[in-house]
N, C-alpha and C positions, 0 to 999 in steps of 0.2 A: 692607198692601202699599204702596209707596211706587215707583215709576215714574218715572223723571226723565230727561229728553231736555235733560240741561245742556252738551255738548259740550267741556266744558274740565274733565276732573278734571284738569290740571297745574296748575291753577288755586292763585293762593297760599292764595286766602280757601276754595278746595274743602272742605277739612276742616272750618272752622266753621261751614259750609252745611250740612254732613253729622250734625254734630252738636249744630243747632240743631232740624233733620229731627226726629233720632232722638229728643230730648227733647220735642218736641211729640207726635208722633204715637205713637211704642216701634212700629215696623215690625217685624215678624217677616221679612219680605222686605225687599227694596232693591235694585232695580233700575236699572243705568244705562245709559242707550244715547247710542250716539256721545262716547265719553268721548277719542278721540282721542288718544293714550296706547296701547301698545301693548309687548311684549315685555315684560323684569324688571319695568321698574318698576310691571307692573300687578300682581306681588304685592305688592310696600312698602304702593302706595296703599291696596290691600286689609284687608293688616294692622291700617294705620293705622286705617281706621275699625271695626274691632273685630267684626266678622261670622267665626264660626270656619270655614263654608261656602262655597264659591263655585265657580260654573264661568263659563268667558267663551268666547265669542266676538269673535276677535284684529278689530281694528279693520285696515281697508288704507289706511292712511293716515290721512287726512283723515274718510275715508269710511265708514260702518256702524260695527260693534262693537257686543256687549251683554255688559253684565254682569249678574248674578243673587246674589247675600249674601243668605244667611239664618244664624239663632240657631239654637237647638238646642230651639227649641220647635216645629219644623217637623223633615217628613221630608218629602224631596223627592228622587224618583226622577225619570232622567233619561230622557226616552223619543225625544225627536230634537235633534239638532242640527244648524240649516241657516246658512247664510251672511246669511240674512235674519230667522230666530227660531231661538228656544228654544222646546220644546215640553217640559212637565214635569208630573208628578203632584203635586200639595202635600197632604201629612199632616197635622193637629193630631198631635202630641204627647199634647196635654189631654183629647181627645174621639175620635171616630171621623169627625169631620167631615174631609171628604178633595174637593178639585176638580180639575180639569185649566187649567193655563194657558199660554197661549202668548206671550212676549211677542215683539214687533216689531218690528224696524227696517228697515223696507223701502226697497230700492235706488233712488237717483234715476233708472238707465237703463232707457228702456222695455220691452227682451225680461226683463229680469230681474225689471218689475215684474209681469207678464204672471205668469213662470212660479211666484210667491207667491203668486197667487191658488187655481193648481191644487195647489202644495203643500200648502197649504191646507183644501183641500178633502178632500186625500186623508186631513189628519187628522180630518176633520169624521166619514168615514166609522166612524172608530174608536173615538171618544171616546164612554164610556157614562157618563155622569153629567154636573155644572157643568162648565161651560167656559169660561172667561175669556180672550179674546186683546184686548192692551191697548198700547199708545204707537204709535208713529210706525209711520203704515201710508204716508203718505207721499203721499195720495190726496183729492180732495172730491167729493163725491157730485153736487155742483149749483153753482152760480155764485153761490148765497147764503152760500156756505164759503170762497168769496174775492174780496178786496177790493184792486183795485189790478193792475199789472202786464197780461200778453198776453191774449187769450183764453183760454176753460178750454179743454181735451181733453173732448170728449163722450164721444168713446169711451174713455178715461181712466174717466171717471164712470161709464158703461155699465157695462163690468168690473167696477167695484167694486162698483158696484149690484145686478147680478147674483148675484157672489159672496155677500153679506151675504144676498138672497133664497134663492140654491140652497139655502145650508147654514143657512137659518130662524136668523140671527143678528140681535140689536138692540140699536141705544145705549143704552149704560146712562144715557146723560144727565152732564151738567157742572154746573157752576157757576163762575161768575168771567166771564173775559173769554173776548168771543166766540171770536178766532180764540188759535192756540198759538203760531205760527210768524212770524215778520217778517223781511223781507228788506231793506236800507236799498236804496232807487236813485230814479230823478228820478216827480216825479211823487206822493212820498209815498211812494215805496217797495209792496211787498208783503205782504199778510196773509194767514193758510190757517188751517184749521182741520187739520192733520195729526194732532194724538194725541187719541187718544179710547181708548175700552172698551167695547169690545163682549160680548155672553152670549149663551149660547142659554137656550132654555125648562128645561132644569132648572135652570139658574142661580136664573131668576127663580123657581121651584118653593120652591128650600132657600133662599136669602137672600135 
């Protein structure tokens, strides 16, 4: 699975990013959020990079959007679709191995971040086996997740911290650089730690 918060599939060099991806890693998924792009030409772009599967979530503008490409080694039933994620069953093909995952692009305005959390939750309630929800949740948990710019939102953090407690979810852990996100402005600009991967406890059980 492959996860990319790259904001410019009109991008010229897009496709060679795409198919430098694919030939390292072979994703059976490919996920893009905030691809910015929106209406026809989001099937062209699709074609082009060779996934026979896909569903999206239309971008408003500037603003959100996901997309979701898989191969035909995956069976992926579709079980919600919100303005802020995709919520989806993924099949092996190969095995009986099967998870749940949701990916993410959460809203920069605040009642909209709010009501992600309960949506959220109310999948938390349904989901019986792995469950993976992963990229831009758009949130930091603590003031050591950012570096630069206003003060944080505590109760921003609250919420989120809460949420990851109710529904007994945990980082799966990164590697690379600390934060994901940077913002250019005086001062050095802004750093965040926005996409991450989170599981619950069966996760951690089968993988």
């Amino acid at each position: 699975i492959i996860c990319w918060n790259f904001q410019r599939a009109g991008h010229p060099h897009f496709y060679n990013f795409v198919k430098e991806y694919k030939k390292e890693f072979s994703p059976n998924l490919f996920c893009l959020l905030k691809p910015r792009v929106s209406g026809a030409r989001v099937d062209d772009i699709i074609t082009k990079i060779r996934y026979p599967n896909s569903l999206r979530v239309e971008a408003n503008g500037f603003a959100g959007g996901i997309w979701l490409c898989w191969n035909g080694d995956l069976m992926v039933d579709i079980f919600n679709i919100h303005s802020q994620v995709v919520h989806v069953k993924i099949c092996s093909m190969m095995s009986s191995d099967h998870f749940f995952c949701s990916i993410v692009c959460r809203s920069p305005h605040a009642a909209k971040r709010r009501e992600l959390w309960h949506f959220l939750s109310s999948l938390a309630i349904l989901v019986e086996g792995p469950w993976m929800l992963a990229d831009d949740f758009n949130s930091i948990l603590d003031g050591d997740e950012r570096k630069g710019g206003a003060s944080i939102s505590h109760v921003g953090c609250k919420w989120f911290g809460e949420f990851l407690f109710d529904n007994a979810l945990r980082d799966l852990g990164a590697s690379g650089a600390k934060f994901t996100w940077y913002r250019e402005g005086h001062r050095g600009g802004l750093f965040e730690r926005l996409d991450r991967v989170f599981t619950n406890e069966a996760w951690v059980h089968n993988f």
